[in-house]
LUMZATI-555422 format. One record per residue (C-alpha): y, z, x; chain; residue in three letters; residue number from 0. Coordinates in nm, 2 decimals. Last residue first. Layout:
BEGIN
     yy     zz     xx unit code pos
      Y      Z      X    A  ALA NUM
...
//
This chain:
BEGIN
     yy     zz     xx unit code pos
  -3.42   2.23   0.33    A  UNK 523
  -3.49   2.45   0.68    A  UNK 522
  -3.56   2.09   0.87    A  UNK 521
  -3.24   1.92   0.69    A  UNK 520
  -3.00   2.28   0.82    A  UNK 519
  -3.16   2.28   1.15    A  UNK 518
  -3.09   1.89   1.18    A  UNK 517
  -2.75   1.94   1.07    A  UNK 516
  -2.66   2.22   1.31    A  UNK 515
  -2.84   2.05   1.61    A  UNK 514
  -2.62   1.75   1.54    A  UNK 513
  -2.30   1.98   1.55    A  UNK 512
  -2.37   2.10   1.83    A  UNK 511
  -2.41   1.81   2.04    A  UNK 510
  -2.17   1.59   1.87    A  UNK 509
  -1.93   1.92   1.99    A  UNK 508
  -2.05   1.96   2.33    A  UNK 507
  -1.99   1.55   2.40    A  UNK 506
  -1.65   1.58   2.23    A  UNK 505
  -1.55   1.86   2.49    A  UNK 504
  -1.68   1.69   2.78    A  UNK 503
  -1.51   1.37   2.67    A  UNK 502
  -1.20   1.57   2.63    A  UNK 501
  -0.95   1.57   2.31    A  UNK 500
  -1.22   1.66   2.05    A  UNK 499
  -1.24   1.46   1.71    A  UNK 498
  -1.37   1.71   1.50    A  UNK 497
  -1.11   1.66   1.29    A  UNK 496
  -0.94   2.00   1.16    A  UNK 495
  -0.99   2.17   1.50    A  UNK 494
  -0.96   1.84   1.71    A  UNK 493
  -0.58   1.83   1.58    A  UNK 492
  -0.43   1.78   1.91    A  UNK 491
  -0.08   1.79   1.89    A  UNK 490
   0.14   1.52   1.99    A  UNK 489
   0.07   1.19   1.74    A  UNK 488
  -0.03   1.37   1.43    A  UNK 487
   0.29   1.50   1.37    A  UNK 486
   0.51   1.59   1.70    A  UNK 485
   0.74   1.86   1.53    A  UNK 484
   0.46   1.98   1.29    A  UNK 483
   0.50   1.98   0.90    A  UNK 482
   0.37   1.63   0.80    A  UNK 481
   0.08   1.64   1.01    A  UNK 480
   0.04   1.99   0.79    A  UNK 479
   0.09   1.84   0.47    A  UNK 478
  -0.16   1.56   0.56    A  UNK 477
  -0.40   1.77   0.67    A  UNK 476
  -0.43   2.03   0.29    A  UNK 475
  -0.28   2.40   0.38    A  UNK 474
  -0.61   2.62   0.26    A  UNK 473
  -0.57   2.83  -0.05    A  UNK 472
  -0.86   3.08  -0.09    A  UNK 471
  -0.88   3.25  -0.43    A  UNK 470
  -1.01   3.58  -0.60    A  UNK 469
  -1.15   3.73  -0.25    A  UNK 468
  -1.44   3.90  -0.18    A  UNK 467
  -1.52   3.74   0.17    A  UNK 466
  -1.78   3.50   0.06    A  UNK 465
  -1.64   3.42  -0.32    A  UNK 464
  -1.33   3.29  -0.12    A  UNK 463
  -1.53   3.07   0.08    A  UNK 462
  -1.68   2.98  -0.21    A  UNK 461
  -1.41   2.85  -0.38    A  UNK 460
  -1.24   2.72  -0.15    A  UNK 459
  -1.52   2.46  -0.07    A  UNK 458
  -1.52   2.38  -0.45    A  UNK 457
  -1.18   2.30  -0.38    A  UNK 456
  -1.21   2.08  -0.07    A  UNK 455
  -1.45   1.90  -0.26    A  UNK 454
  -1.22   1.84  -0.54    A  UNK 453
  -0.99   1.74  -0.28    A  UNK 452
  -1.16   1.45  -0.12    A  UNK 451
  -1.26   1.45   0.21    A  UNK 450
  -1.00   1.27   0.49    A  UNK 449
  -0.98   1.57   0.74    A  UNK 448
  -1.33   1.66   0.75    A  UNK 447
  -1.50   1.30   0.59    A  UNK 446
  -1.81   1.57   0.67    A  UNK 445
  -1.69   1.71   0.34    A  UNK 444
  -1.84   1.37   0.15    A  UNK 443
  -2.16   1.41   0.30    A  UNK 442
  -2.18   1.80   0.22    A  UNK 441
  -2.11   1.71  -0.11    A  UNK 440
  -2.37   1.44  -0.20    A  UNK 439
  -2.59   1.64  -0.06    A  UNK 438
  -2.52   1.97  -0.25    A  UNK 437
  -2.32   2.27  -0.10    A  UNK 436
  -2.52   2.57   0.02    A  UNK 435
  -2.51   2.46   0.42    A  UNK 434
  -2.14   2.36   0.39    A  UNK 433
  -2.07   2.74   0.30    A  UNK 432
  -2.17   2.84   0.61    A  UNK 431
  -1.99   2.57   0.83    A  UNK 430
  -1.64   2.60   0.66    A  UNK 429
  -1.70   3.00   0.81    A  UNK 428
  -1.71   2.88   1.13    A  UNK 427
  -1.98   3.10   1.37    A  UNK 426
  -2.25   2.77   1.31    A  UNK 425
  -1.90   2.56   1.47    A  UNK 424
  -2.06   2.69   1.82    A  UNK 423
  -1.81   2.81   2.08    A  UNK 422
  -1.48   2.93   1.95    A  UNK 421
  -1.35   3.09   2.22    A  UNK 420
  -0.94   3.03   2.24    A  UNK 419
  -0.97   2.91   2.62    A  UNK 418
  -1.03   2.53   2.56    A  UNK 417
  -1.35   2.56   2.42    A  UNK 416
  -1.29   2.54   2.06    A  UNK 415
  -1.51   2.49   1.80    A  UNK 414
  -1.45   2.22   1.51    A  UNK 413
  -1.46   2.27   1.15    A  UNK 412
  -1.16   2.48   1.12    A  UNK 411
  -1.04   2.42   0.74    A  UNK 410
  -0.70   2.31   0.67    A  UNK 409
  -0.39   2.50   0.76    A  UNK 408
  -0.17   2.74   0.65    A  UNK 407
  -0.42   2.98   0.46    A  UNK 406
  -0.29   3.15   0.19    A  UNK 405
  -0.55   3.44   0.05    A  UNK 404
  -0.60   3.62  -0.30    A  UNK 403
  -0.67   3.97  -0.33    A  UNK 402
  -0.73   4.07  -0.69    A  UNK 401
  -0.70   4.40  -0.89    A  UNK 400
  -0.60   4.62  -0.57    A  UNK 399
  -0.78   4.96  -0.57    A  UNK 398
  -0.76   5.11  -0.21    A  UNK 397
  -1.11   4.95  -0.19    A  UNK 396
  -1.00   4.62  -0.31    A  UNK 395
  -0.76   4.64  -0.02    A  UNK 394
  -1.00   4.72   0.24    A  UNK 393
  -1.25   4.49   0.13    A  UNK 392
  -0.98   4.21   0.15    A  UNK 391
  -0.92   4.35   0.51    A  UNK 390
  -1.24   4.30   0.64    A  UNK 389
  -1.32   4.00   0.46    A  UNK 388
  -1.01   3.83   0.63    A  UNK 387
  -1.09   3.93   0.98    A  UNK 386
  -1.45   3.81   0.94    A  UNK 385
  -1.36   3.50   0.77    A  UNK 384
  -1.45   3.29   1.07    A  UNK 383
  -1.19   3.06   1.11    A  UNK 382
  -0.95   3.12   0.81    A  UNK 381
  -0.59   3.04   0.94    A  UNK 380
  -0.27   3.09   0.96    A  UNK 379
  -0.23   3.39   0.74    A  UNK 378
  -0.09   3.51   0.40    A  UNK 377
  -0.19   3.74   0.19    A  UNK 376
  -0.13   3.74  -0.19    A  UNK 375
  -0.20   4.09  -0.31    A  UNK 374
  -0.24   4.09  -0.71    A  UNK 373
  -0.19   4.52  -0.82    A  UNK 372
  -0.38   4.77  -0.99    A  UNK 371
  -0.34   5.02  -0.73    A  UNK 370
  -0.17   4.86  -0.37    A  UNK 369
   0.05   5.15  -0.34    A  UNK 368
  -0.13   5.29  -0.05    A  UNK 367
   0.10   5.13   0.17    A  UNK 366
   0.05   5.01   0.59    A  UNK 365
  -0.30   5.06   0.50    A  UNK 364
  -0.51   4.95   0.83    A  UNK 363
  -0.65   4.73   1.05    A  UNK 362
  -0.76   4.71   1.45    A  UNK 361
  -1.06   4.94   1.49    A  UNK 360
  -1.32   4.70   1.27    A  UNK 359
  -1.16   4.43   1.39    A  UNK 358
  -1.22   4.56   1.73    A  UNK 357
  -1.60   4.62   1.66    A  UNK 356
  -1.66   4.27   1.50    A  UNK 355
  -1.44   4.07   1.81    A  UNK 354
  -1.72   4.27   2.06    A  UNK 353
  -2.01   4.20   1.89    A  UNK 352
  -1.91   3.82   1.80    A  UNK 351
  -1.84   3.76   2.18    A  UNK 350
  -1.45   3.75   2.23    A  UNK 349
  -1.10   3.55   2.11    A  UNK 348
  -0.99   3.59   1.78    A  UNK 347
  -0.97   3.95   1.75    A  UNK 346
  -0.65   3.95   1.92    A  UNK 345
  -0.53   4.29   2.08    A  UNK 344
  -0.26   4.47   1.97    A  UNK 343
  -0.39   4.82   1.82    A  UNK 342
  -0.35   5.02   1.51    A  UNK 341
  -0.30   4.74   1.30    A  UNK 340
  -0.06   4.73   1.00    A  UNK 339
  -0.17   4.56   0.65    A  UNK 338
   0.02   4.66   0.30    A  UNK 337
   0.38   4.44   0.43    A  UNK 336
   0.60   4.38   0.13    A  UNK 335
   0.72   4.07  -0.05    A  UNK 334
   0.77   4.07  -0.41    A  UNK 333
   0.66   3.87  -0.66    A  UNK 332
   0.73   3.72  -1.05    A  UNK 331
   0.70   3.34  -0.97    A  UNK 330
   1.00   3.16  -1.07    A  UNK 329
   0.94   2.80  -0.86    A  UNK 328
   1.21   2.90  -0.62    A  UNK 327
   1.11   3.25  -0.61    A  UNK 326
   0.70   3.13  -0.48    A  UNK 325
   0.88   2.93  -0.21    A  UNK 324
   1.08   3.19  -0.06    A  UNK 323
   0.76   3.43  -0.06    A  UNK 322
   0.57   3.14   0.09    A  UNK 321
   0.82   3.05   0.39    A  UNK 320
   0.82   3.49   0.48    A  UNK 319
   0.43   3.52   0.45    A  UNK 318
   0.39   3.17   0.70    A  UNK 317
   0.70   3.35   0.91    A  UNK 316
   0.48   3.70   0.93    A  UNK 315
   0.13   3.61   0.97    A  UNK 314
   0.12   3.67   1.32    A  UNK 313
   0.19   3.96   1.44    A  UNK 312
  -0.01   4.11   1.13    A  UNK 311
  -0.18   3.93   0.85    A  UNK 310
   0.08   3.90   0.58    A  UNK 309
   0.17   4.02   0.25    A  UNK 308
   0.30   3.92  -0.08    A  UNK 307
   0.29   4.14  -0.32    A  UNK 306
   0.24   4.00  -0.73    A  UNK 305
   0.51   4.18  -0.92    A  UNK 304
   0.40   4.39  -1.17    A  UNK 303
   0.18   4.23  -1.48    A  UNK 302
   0.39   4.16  -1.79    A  UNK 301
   0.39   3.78  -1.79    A  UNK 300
   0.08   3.74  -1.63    A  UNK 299
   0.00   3.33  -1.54    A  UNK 298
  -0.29   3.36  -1.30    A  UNK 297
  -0.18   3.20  -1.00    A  UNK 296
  -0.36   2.87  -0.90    A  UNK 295
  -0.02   2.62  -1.02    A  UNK 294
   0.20   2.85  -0.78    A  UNK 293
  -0.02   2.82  -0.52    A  UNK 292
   0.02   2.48  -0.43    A  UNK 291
   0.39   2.47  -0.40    A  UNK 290
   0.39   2.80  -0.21    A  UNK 289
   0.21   2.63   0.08    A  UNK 288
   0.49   2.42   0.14    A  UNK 287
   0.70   2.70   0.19    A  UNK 286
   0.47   2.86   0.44    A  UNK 285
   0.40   2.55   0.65    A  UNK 284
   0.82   2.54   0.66    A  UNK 283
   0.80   2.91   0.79    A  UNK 282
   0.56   2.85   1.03    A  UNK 281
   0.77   2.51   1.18    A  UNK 280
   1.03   2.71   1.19    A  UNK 279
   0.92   2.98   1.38    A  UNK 278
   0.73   2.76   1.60    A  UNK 277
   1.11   2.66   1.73    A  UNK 276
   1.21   2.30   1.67    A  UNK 275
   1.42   2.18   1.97    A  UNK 274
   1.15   1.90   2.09    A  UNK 273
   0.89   2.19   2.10    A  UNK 272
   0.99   2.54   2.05    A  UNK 271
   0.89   2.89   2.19    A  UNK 270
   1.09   3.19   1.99    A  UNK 269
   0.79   3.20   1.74    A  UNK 268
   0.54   3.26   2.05    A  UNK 267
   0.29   3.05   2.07    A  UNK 266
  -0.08   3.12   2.02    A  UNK 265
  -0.08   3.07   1.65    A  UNK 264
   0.03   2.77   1.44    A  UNK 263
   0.22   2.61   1.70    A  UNK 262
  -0.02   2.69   2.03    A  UNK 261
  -0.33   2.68   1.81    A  UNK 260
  -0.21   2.27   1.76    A  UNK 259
  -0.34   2.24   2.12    A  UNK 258
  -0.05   2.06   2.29    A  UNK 257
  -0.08   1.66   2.36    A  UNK 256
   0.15   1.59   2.65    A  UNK 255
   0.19   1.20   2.68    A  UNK 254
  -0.07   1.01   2.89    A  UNK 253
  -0.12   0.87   3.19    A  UNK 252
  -0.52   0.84   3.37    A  UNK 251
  -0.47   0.81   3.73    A  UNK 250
  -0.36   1.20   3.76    A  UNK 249
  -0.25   1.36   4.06    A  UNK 248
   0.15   1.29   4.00    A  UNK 247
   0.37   1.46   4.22    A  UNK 246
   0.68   1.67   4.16    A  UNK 245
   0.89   1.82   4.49    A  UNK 244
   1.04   2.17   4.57    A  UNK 243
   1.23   2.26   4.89    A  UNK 242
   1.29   2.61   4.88    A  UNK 241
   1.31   2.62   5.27    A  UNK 240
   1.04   2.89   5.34    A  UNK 239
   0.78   2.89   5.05    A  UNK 238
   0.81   2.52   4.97    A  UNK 237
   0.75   2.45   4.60    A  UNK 236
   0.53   2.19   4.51    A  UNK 235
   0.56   2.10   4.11    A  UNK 234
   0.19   1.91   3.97    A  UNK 233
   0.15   1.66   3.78    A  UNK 232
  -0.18   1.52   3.55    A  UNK 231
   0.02   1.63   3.19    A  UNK 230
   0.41   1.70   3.24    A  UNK 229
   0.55   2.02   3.38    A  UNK 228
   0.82   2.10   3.11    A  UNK 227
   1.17   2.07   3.15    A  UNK 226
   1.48   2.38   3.18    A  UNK 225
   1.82   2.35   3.34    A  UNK 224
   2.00   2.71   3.43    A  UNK 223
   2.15   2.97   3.22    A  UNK 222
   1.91   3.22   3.12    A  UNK 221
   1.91   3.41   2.77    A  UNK 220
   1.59   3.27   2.71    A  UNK 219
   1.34   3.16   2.98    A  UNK 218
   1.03   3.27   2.85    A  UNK 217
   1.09   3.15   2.53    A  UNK 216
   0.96   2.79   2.74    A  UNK 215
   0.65   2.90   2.71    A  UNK 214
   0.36   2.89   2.96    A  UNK 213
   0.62   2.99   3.25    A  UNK 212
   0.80   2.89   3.57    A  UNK 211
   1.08   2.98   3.72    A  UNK 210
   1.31   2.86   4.03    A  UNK 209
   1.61   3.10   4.13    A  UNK 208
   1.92   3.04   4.26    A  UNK 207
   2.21   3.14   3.98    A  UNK 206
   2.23   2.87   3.82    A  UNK 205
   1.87   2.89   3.67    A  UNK 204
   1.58   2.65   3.76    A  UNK 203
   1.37   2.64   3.48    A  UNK 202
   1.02   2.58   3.47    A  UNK 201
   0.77   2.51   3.16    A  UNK 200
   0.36   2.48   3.12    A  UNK 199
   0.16   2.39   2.76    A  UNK 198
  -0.19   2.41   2.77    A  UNK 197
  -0.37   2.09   2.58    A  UNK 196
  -0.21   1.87   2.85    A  UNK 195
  -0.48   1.62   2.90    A  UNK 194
  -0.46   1.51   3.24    A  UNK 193
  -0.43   1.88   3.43    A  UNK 192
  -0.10   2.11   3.46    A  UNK 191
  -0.05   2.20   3.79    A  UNK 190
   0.24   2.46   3.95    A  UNK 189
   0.19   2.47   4.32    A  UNK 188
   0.39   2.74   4.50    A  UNK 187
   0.38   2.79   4.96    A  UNK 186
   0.40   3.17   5.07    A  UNK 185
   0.24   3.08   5.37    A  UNK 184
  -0.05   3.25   5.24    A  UNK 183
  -0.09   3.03   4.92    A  UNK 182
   0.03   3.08   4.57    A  UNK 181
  -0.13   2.86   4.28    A  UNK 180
   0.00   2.86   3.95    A  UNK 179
  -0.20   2.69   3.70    A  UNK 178
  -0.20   2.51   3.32    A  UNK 177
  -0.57   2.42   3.21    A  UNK 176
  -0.76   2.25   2.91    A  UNK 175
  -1.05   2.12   3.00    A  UNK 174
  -1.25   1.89   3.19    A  UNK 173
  -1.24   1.94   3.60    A  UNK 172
  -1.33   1.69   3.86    A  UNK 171
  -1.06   1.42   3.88    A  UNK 170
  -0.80   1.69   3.79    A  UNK 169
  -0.94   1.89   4.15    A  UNK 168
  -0.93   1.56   4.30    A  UNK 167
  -0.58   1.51   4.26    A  UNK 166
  -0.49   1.87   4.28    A  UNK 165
  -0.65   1.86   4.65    A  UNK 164
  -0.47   1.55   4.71    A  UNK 163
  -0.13   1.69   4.66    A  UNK 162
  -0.18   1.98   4.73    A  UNK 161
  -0.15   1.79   5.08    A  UNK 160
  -0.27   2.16   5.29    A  UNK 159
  -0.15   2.15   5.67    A  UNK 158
  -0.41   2.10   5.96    A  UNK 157
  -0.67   2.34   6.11    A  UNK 156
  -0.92   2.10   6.09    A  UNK 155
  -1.17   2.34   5.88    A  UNK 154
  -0.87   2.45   5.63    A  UNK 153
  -0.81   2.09   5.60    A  UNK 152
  -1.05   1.85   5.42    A  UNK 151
  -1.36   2.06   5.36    A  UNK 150
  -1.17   2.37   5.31    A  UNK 149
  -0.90   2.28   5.06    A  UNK 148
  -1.17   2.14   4.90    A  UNK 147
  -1.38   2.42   4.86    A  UNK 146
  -1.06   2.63   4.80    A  UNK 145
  -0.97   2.45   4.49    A  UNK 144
  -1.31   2.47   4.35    A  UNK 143
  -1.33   2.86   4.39    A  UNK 142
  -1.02   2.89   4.23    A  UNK 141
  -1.12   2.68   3.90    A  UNK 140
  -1.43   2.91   3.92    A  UNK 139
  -1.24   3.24   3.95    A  UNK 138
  -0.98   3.17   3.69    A  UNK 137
  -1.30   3.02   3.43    A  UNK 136
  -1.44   3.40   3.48    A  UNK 135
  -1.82   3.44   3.53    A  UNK 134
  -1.81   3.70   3.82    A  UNK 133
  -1.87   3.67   4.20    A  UNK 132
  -1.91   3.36   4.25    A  UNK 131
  -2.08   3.23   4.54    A  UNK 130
  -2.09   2.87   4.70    A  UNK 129
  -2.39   2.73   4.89    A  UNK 128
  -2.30   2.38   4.81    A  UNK 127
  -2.56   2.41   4.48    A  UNK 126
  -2.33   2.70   4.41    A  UNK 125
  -2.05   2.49   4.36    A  UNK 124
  -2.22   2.22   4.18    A  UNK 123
  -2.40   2.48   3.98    A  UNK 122
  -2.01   2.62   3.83    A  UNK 121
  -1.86   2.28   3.79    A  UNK 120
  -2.17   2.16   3.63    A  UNK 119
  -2.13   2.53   3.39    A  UNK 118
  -1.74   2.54   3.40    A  UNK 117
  -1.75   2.20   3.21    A  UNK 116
  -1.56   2.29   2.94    A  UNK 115
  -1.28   2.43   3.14    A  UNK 114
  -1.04   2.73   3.01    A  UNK 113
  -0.68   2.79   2.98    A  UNK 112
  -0.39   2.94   3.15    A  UNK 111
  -0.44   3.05   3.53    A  UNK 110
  -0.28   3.27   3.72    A  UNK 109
  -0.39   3.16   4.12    A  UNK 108
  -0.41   3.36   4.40    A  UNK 107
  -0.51   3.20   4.76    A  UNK 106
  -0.61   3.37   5.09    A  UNK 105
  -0.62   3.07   5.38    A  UNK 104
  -0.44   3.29   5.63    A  UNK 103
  -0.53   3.63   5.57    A  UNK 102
  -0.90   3.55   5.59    A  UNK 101
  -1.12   3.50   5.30    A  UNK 100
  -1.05   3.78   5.01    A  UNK  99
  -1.04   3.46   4.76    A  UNK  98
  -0.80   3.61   4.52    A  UNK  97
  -0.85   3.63   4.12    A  UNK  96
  -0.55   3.65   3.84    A  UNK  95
  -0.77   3.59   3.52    A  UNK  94
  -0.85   3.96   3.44    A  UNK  93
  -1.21   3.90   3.33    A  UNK  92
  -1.42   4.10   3.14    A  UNK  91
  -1.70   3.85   3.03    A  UNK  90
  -1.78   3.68   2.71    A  UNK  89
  -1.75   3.31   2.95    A  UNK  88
  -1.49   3.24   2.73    A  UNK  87
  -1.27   3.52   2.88    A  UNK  86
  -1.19   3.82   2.72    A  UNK  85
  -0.95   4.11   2.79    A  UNK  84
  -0.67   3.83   2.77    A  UNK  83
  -0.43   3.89   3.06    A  UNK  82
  -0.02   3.80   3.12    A  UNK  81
  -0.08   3.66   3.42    A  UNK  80
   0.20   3.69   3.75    A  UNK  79
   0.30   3.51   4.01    A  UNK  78
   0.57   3.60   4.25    A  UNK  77
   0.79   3.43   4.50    A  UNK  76
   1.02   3.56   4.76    A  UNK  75
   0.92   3.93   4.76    A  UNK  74
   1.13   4.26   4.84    A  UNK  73
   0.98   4.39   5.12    A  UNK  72
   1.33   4.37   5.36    A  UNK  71
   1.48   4.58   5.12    A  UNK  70
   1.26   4.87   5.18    A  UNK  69
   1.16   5.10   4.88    A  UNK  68
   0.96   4.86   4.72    A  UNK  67
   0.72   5.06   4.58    A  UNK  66
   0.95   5.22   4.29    A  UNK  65
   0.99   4.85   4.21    A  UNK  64
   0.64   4.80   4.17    A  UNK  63
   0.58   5.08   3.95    A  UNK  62
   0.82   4.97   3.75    A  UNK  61
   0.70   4.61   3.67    A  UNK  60
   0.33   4.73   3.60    A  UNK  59
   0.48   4.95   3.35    A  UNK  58
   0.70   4.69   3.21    A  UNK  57
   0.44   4.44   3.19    A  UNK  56
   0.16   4.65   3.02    A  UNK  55
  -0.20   4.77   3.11    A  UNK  54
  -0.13   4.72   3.51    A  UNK  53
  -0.21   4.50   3.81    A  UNK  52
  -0.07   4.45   4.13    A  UNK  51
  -0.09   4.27   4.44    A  UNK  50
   0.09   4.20   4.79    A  UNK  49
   0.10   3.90   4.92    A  UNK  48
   0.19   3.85   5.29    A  UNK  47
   0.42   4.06   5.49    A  UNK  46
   0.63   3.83   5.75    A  UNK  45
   0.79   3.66   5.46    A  UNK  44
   0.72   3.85   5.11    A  UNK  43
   0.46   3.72   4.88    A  UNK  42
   0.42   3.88   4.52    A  UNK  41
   0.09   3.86   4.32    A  UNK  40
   0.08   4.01   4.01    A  UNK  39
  -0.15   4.10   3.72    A  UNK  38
  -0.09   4.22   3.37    A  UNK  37
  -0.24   4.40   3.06    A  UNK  36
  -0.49   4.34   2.84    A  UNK  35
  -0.26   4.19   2.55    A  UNK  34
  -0.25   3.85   2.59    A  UNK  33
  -0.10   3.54   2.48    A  UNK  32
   0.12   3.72   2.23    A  UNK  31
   0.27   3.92   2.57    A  UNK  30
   0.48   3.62   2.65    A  UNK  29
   0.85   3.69   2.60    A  UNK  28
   0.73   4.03   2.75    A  UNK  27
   0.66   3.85   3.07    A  UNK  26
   0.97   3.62   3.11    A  UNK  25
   1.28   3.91   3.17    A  UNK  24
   1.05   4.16   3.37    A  UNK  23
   0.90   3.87   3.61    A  UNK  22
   1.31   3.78   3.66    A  UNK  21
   1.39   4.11   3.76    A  UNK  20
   1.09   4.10   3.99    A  UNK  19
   1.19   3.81   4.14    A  UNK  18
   1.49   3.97   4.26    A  UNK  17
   1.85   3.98   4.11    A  UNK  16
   2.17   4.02   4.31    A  UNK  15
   2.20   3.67   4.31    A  UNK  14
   2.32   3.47   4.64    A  UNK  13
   2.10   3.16   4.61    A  UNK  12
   2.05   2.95   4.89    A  UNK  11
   1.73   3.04   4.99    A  UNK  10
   1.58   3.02   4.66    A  UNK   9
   1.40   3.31   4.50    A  UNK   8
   1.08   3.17   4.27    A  UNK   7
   0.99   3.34   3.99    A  UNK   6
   0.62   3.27   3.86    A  UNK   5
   0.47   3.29   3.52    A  UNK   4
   0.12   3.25   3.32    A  UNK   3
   0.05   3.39   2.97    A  UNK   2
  -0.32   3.42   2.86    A  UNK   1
  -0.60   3.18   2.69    A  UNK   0
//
């Protein structure tokens, strides 16, 4: 998972902006999908592509424009990747890879997303005498492109159809994956495969420019007419006339179906879908929640306020929706921030060692005046419980009486491996407490989405017990279905149903989670 953009400078336009103005605009819209950082890759007429890379987009941004000191360098079309440290492969990768073949067939691609079947893609590739230099999905889905592109064309000497590459590229590749390809000639293809899981935006402004992004927040404050790149299509872009054209490369039609991560998590609160902003939507799931947790307080008519808190960047509108709910009904709270962190990258995505020791770097006090007081925190969701335990701990330590936890969504029961890294559900914290329910439970919890809610409680319950809190309150489905702009028809819900949105992807899970039950039955 990472942030994806490219500006495109038009021939006809007459703006005294570059593409590089336009980079700096879009890229710190999308800095929540990554914090390692960001690559570019600008092509100039006559030059080539030049690259980049830097720890943060305005620093990377500068230094190129210092560089640029002749006019007649200043680019045409750039890409750039907003980076993730960690790719799902558990490897450093910095997802904006070149083939270093010849001049003339070099390609760069950003890339947002991940493919399930990277390991057949992967020994395919290599079986055909292939090498890969690293273990990064951006690298792979690269390599693949220019395989074909050099079996049908580069070998002939004839002109790329993208078209046909992408359509055999979506043909081969499971996954979820948004992509900006630039070639040599200074040529822009934006793809977005079949199943739409990543979500993919352009704009093409008034004044003469042509951009693209993974969030459609990256284009605010612009004038200019806006869409989304729609699952299976790809957007050609002409590097010397500017002439632009969509194709479909998919056989298999279907509506966009966004990851619900993107909503609840990955998206920016600025980005909306169908004119509701993610914002909203977190803040709604928020006031919802407030309903069910105002029954589970402990009634304490001359306790302090409870505080309500959230789990920082992104905790903040589900904290905001609860605190407003929690006043309505006459609960006795306040809302004040008691975690900061200390540095901005995720600790969702990584190997276990590696998310363990940031967590352990990331979280702090923001207020030491959490003595004898009832913290209510409030996050999106409890995947691990890592994160959580961690910071209950710390606020027991600083003396809280009880730390209680608002989850705004159901339980994760599924993994993930459509670039957020969740890949076994034994790492899920639902699946450790399933294995010390009884039979009749476990049976009824495997319902997922459907099971009934006393068992949903008792599964609370000892998740809460797990990571020293007083209470876990997890967002029941159908309030969330109810909640989100597209409901249960445009977001895939796989994490809550186990109902994965690519046959690779549902093959892995069945897979994993049948060796999980027949582990659990053998050690019983």
């Amino acid at each position: 998972m990472s942030g994806i953009a490219a500006a495109v400078l038009l021939p006809w336009s007459s703006s005294p902006h570059t593409v590089y103005d336009r980079l700096n605009h879009m890229l710190p819209r999308l800095t929540l999908r990554g914090q390692a950082g960001v690559a570019i890759a600008a092509f100039t007429h006559n030059k080539g592509v030049r690259y980049k890379t830097a720890f943060q987009p305005s620093h990377e941004l500068h230094a190129i424009e210092q560089d640029e000191q002749d006019p007649e360098r200043l680019p045409h079309v750039a890409i750039a990747q907003v980076r993730c440290r960690l790719c799902t492969d558990g490897e450093s990768d910095d997802q904006s890879t070149r083939n270093r073949r010849a001049t003339s067939r070099q390609l760069t691609i950003s890339l947002d997303g991940a493919l399930v079947n990277a390991r057949e893609v992967r020994a395919e590739l290599t079986a055909q005498g292939h090498t890969l230099e690293g273990r990064t999905h951006a690298e792979l889905f690269l390599k693949l492109v220019e395989h074909v592109c050099e079996r049908d064309y580069w070998r002939q000497g004839v002109r790329v159809n993208y078209e046909n590459v992408f359509r055999e590229i979506d043909e081969r590749i499971d996954g979820a994956i948004s992509a900006l390809l630039l070639d040599a000639q200074g040529n822009l293809i934006a793809f977005r495969n079949r199943y739409g899981l990543r979500p993919l935006e352009f704009m093409q402004t008034d004044d003469g420019f042509l951009l693209f992004a993974s969030e459609n927040c990256a284009f605010a404050g612009l004038l200019g007419k806006s869409d989304q790149i729609g699952p299976g299509y790809i957007k050609y872009v002409d590097g010397k006339n500017g002439h632009c054209f969509d194709r479909c490369v998919s056989d298999s039609q279907r509506a966009a179906k966004l990851c619900v991560y993107e909503p609840l998590y990955l998206g920016s609160p600025d980005t909306s879908i169908e004119g509701r902003s993610h914002l909203v939507t977190r803040h709604s799931i928020g006031f919802s929640l407030g309903e069910l947790i105002a029954r589970r307080l402990p009634a304490e008519p001359d306790a302090a306020p409870i505080i309500v808190s959230s789990m920082p960047h992104t905790g903040g509108p589900y904290a905001d929706g609860l605190f407003s709910s929690l006043v309505a009904r006459g609960v006795n709270v306040e809302r004040r921030e008691v975690i900061e962190t200390q540095i901005s990258e995720r600790t969702l995505i990584g190997p276990n060692s590696e998310r363990k020791r940031r967590i352990a770097h990331k979280y702090r006090l923001a207020s030491i005046d959490v003595e004898k007081r009832s913290i209510l925190m409030a996050d999106e969701a409890l995947i691990r419980g890592d994160t959580s335990q961690t910071v209950t701990n710390m606020l027991l330590a600083a003396g809280a009486k009880a730390v209680h936890w608002a989850i705004g969504s159901p339980p994760i029961v599924a993994p993930n491996y459509y670039g957020v890294n969740i890949e076994t559900i034994d790492e899920l914290a639902f699946w450790r407490t399933w294995k010390g329910l009884s039979a009749q439970q476990r049976n009824q919890s495997l319902l997922f989405k459907d099971m009934e809610p006393d068992v949903l409680r008792i599964i609370e319950g000892r998740i809460a017990a797990s990571i020293s809190a007083t209470t876990v309150t997890y967002l029941p489905f159908a309030r969330l279905t109810s909640l989100l702009p597209r409901g249960s028809e445009g977001i895939d819900l796989s994490p809550f149903t186990f109902e994965m949105p690519t046959p690779a992807g549902q093959t892995r899970a069945n897979r994993n989670l049948h060796n999980l039950v027949a582990d659990h039955h053998r050690a019983a």
